[in-house]
N, C-alpha and C positions, 0 to 999 in steps of 0.2 A: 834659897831652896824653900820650897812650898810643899808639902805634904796636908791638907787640912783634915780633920778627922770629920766633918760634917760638909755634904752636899745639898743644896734645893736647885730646884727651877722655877724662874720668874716668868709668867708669859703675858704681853701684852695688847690686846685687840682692838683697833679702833678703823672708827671707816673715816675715809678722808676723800677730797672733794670728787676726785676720780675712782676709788678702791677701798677695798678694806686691806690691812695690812695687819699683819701677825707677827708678831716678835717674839723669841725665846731665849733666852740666856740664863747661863749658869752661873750662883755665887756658892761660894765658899767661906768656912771659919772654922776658927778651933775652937771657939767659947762653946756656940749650943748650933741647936736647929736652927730655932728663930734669928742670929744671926745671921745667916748663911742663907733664910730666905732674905731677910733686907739686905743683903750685897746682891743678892739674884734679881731681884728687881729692880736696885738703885742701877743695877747695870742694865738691865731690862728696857732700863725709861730712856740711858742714854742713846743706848743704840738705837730704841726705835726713833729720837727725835733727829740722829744723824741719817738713819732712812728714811724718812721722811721728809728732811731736808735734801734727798738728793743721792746722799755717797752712797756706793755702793760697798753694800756689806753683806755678809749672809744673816737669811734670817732665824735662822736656829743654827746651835751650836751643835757641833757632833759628840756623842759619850762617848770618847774612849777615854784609856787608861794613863796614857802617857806620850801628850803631844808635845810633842819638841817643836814641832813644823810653828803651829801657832802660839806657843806658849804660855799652856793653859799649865796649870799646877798639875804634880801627880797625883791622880785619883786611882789611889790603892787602897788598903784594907790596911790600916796601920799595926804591923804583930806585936813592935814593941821600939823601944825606945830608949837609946844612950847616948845622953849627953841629946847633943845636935843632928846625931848620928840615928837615921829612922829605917825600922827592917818593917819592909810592907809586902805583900802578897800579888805576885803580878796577875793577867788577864789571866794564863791557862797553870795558876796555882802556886808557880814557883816563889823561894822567898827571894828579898832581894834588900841588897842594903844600899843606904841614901847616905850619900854626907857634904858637907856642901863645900868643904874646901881638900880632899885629901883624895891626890889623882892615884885614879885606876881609867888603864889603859887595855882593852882587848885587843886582839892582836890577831885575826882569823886568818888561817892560810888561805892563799890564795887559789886554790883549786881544793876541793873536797878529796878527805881521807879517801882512796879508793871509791868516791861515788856513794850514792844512795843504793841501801839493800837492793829496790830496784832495777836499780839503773847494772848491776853487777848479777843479779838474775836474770830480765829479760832476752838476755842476746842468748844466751845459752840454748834459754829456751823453747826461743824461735828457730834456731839450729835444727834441735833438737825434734821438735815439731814438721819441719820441715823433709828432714830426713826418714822419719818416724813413718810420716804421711808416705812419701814416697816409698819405700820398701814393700807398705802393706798397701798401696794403691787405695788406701783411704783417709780423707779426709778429716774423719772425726776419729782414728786411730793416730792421727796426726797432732789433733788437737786436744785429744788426751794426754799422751805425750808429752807435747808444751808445758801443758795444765800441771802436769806431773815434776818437771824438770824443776816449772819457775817456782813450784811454791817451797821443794826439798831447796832450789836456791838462793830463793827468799828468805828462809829461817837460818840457813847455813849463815847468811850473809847479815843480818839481823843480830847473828849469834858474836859474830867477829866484830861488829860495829860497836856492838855495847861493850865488850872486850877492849884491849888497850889498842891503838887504834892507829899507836906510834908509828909501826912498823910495814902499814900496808904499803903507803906511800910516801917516802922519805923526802922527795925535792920538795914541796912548798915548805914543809917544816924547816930544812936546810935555811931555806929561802928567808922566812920570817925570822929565824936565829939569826940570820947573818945581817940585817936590817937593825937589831937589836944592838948588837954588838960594833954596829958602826956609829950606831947612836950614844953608844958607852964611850967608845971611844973622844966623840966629839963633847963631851958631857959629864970631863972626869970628873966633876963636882957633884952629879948627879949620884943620887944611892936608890938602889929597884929592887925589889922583891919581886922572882919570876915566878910564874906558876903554870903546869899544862891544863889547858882546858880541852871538851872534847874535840873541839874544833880548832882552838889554836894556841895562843899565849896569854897571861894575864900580868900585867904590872902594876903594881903599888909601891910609890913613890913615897919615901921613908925620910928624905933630908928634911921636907920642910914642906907646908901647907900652897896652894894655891888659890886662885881665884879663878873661875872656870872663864871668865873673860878675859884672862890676859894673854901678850902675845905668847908667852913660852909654852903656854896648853896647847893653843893651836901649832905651834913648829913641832912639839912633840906629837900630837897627831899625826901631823903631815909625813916627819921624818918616818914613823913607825907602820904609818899604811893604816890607823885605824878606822873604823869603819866612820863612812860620813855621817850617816846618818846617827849614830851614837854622838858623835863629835856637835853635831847641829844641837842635839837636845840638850847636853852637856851646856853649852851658852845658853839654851833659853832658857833648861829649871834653873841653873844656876847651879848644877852640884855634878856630884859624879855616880857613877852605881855602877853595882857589882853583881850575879847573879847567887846567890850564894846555896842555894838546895837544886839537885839535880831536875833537869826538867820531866814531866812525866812519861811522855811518850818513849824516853831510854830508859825507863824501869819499868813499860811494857804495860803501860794502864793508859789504855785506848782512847778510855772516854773523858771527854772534855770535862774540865772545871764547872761544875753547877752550878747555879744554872746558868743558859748560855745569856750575854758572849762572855760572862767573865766579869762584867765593869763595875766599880762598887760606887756607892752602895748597893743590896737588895732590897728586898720589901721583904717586912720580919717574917711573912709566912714562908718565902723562900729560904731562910736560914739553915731550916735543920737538913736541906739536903744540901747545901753549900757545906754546912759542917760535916756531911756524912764524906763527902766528897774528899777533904782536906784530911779529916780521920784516918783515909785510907789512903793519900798518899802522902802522911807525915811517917807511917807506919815502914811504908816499901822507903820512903827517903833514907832512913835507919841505917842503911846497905849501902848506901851512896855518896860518894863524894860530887861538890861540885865543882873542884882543881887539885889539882896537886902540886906544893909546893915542891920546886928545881934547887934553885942555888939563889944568893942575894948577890948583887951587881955591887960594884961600885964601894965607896968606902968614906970614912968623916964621920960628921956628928948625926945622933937620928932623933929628928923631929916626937915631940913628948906624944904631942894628940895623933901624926900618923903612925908611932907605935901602939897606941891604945885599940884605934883604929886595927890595923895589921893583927891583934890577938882576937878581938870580935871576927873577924874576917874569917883565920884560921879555924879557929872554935867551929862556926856557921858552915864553913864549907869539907869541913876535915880536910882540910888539906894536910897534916901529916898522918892520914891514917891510909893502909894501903886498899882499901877499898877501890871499886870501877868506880870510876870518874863516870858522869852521866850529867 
């Protein structure tokens, strides 16, 4: 696992007998700056003489924050740091914790809690609208209406989502529990820490340490349903993560992470509204949990570092506080 606390870019231009050709790549390090611009350009020089030579590669790298696809390191805002265990700040704010051999598994239901506020307002109010319009043989008494319907059932619906969320729709939850529990079954050596998230399940595996390449990571992926694309990134940083501060948009703060899109580092003069930004939802975080701890699975000896693990986690997410989960 790769976390670096310093980013540069290396760029490199030269014309050659057909074209000019431009090169840009990203290096990384923990030591300073100036390292991390010499890895940015000692990478810089390789790619461009493999372009150059022929292969096809791209010629700039893209800035995000967390590519699994290519396996680039994660470029977060590092918060803070235990042990080997790294809690960084994702694109749109949230914290999140790094570790590189202690599995956590998401576990998202397979069909959305009751739908998106949306999706649970518009019918209504197309109804509504419709009906509206026709009685008073006008159109914009129609679309008033609608306007009226969707936004009382957008905030109703809004209201319920951020609420406990168990209850709207009970089969996929069913669904993901009983996927769990056959997994227990097959797995009686296994020991799991369950937790509900707002979307689904989260597990942390307490017997004993892995290595995010080995087979039994991927069969518990598989068996579990978790998501691929978390599974992908997993083997390429080489570690696991966890979300552990509610996201912003369920504690009702609209605007994105400053400044946009999010990807760190900034330029120091952008700082202090980054900082304003995190101020304010460290603040609304306060109220939120980001799981709630269930029951623990399974039973034997529990692993020293995925119990250390497992009480950073608890702390980070309050999971035993009865706050909304978000």
């Amino acid at each position: 696992m790769i976390v670096p606390r310093f980013w540069a870019e290396g760029r490199l231009q030269q014309q050659l007998a057909d074209r000019q050709l431009t090169v840009r790549r990203f290096g990384w390090s923990d030591d300073s700056a100036e390292a991390a611009q010499a890895h940015a350009d000692q990478r810089t020089r390789e790619a461009f003489d493999r372009i150059a030579a022929g292969a096809s590669l791209p010629r700039r790298e893209r800035k995000v924050p967390y590519n699994g696809a290519d396996g680039m390191p994660i470029r977060e805002e590092i918060v803070s740091r235990h042990g080997d265990t790294i809690i960084t700040r994702n694109s749109y704010g949230a914290r999140c914790l790094n570790t590189p051999d202690v599995l956590f598994v998401d576990v998202d239901f397979d069909a959305p809690l009751g739908g998106s506020a949306f999706a649970q307002a518009i019918g209504p109010a197309i109804l509504c609208g419709l009906l509206g319009g026709w009685m008073a043989r006008s159109w914009e008494a129609g679309l008033g209406a609608m306007l009226v319907v969707f936004v009382v059932g957008w905030r109703l619906a809004v209201k319920r989502l951020r609420g406990d969320a168990t209850a709207v729709n009970p089969a996929p939850e069913k669904r993901a529990r009983s996927r769990i529990e056959r997994f227990m079954r097959q797995h009686t050596d296994w020991n799991l820490r369950l937790y509900r998230t707002p979307a689904g399940f989260r597990l942390l595996a307490m017997h004993r340490t892995f290595d995010p390449e080995e087979t039994a990571v991927a069969d518990c992926f598989a068996m579990l349903g978790a998501d691929k694309v978390y599974a992908r990134m997993c083997r390429n940083q080489r570690c696991f993560r966890a979300r552990v501060s509610a996201k912003p948009w369920r504690m009702g703060i609209g605007e994105h992470l400053r400044p946009r899109p999010g990807v760190w580092p900034v330029a120091p003069d952008k700082l202090p509204l980054r900082e304003g930004w995190v101020a304010r939802y460290e603040a609304a975080a306060l109220g939120h949990a980001a799981c709630r701890f269930v029951e623990a699975m399974g039973g034997g000896a529990i692993d020293v570092k995925a119990q250390a693990v497992a009480q950073l986690h608890d702390e980070l997410c309050r999971a035993d506080s009865d706050q909304p989960i978000a």
